[in-house]
N, C-alpha and C positions, 0 to 999 in steps of 0.2 A: 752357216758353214763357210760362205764364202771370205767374210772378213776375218776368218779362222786361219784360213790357207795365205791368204795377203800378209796377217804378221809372221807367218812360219816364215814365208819367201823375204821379208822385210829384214827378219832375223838372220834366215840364211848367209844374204849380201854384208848386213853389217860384221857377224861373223868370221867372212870372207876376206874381208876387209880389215879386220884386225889380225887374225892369222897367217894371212900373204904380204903383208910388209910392213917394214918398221914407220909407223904412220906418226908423225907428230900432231896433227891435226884431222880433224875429221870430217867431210868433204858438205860442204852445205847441203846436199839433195839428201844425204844418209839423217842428219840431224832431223831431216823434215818426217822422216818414219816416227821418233820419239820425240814430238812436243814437249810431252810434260817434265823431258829431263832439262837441268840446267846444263847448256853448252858455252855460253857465255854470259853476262851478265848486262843489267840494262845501258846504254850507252848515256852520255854525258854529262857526267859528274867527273870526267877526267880521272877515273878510278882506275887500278889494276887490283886483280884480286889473287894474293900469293897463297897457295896451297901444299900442306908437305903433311905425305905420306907416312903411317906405317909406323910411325912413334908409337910411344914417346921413348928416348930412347937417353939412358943417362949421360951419358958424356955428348953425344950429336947435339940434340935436344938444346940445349942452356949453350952453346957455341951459337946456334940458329938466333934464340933471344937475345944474347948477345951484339950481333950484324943487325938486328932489326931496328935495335932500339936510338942506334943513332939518328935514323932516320924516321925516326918517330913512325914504325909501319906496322901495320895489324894484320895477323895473317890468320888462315883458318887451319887448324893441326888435326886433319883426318886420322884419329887414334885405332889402334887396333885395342881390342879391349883389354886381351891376354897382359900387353903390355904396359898398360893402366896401373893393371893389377900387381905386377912386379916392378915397378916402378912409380908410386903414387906421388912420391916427392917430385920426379921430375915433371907432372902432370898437374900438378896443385903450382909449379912454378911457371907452367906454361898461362893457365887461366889469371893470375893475380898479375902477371904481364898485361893483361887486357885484352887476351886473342878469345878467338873461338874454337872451341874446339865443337869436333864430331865427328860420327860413328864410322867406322872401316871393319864393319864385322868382328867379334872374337878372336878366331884364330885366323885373320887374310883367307875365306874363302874364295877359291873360286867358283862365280855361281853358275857356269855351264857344269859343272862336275858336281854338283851341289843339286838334291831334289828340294823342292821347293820348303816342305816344312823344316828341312832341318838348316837350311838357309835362314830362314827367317828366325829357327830361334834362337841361332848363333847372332843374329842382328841384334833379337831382343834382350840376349844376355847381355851383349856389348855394353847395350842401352843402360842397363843399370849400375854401371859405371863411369857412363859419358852424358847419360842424359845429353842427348843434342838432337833435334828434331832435323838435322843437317848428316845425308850420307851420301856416303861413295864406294861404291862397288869396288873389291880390290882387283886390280888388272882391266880394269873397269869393264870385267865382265857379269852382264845383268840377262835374264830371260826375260822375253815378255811377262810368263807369268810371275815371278817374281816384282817385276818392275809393277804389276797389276797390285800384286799386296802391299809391296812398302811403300805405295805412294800417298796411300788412305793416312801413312803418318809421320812419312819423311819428305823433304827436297832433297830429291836423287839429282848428285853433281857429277857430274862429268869433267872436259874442259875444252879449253880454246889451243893448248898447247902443254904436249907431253914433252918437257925438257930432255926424258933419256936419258938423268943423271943417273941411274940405275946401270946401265947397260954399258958392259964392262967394255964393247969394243966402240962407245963412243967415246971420242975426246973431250977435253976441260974447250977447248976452242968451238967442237960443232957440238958441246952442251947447249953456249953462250948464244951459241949463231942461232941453233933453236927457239930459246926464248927470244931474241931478239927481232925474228921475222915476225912476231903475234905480239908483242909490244905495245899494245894500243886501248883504249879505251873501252872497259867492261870487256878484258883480257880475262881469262881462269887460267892461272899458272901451277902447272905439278911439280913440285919437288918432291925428297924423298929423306926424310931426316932417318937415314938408317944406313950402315956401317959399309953396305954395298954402294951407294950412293954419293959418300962422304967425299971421294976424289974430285968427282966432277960437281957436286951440288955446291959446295963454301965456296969456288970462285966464281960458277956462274951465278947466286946467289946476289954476292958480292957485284959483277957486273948490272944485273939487274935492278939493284936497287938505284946505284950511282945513273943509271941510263934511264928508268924511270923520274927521277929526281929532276935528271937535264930536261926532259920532257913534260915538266910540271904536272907526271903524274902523281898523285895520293893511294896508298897502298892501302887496303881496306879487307874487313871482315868481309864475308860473304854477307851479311848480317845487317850490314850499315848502308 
């Protein structure tokens, strides 16, 4: 009973935590509650690893491949399934790119509002469109229990830094300023390749790659 009530209270905080402010990052003692998730990636291979939400999305999508490919970078494209599904061409051109894709739930659930099995079979239906043993909780909200089931057969990502190209009262300036404070070596970078996103994601994007680059980092799958 007692380690029952420790992840209640563990959850409570991180929940806390994510609902009391616009957090880009997330505080080293709260990461130590969830080991087994990915918060950032191993250090020194001089890697960043670029993440984008919520696709694939037809016209966002191939503009994203597009900025990548100059810079020879490989990012991971957290699919939602729905959109897989009504969109396969832009999906088939994301993988023949050479990225990785994986799983963002069916329809962006979120999993506080979500009981656990119908969580999980909105994951699994995903799955048979994304096949990717790679997911991320949309809003990256996860339960313990849940986070209990999908671990037996996913890597649950999180990250090192939420850009907030999403969030309509941030600017293209404090998108850039976002990524650029987490900048660094076995970085997890969120972007969000979808229409709400689109103003502030293509130039901070664009900044991040060129400021990576300066920095002799390598843009990288999660995967590699």
């Amino acid at each position: 009973m007692p380690s029952i009530f420790c992840k209640i209270s563990e959850f409570a905080v991180l929940s806390y935590y994510f609902c009391s402010m616009k957090a880009t990052t997330i505080p080293a003692f709260l990461r130590l509650f969830y080991p087994s998730l990915h918060w950032k990636m191993p250090e020194g291979e001089n890697k960043i690893y670029l993440t984008f939400d919520d696709g694939p999305h037809p016209e966002i999508t191939p503009e994203v491949l597009k900025m990548l490919e100059p810079f020879d970078a490989k990012a991971t494209f957290f699919c939602v399934g729905e959109n897989v599904q009504k969109f396969p061409e832009t999906y088939k051109k994301v993988v023949e790119a050479g990225h990785l894709t994986a799983n963002h739930t069916f329809n962006h659930l979120n999993g506080w509002k979500t009981p656990l099995n119908l969580y999980y079979e909105n994951v699994s239906l995903a799955q048979q469109l994304i096949q990717s043993d790679w997911f991320r909780p949309p809003y990256g909200r996860i339960t313990p229990m849940q986070i209990q089931a999908l671990k037996k057969e996913y890597k649950i990502v999180m990250w090192s830094v939420l850009s907030y190209d999403f969030d309509a009262e941030t600017t293209v300036d404090q998108c850039i300023s976002n990524v650029m404070a987490e900048l660094h070596d076995g970085a997890i970078i969120v972007f969000h390749d979808s229409a709400k996103a689109l103003k502030n994601m293509l130039p901070a994007l664009q900044a991040t790659l060129e400021a990576g680059q300066a920095k002799g980092l390598r843009f990288s799958r999660l995967d590699e």
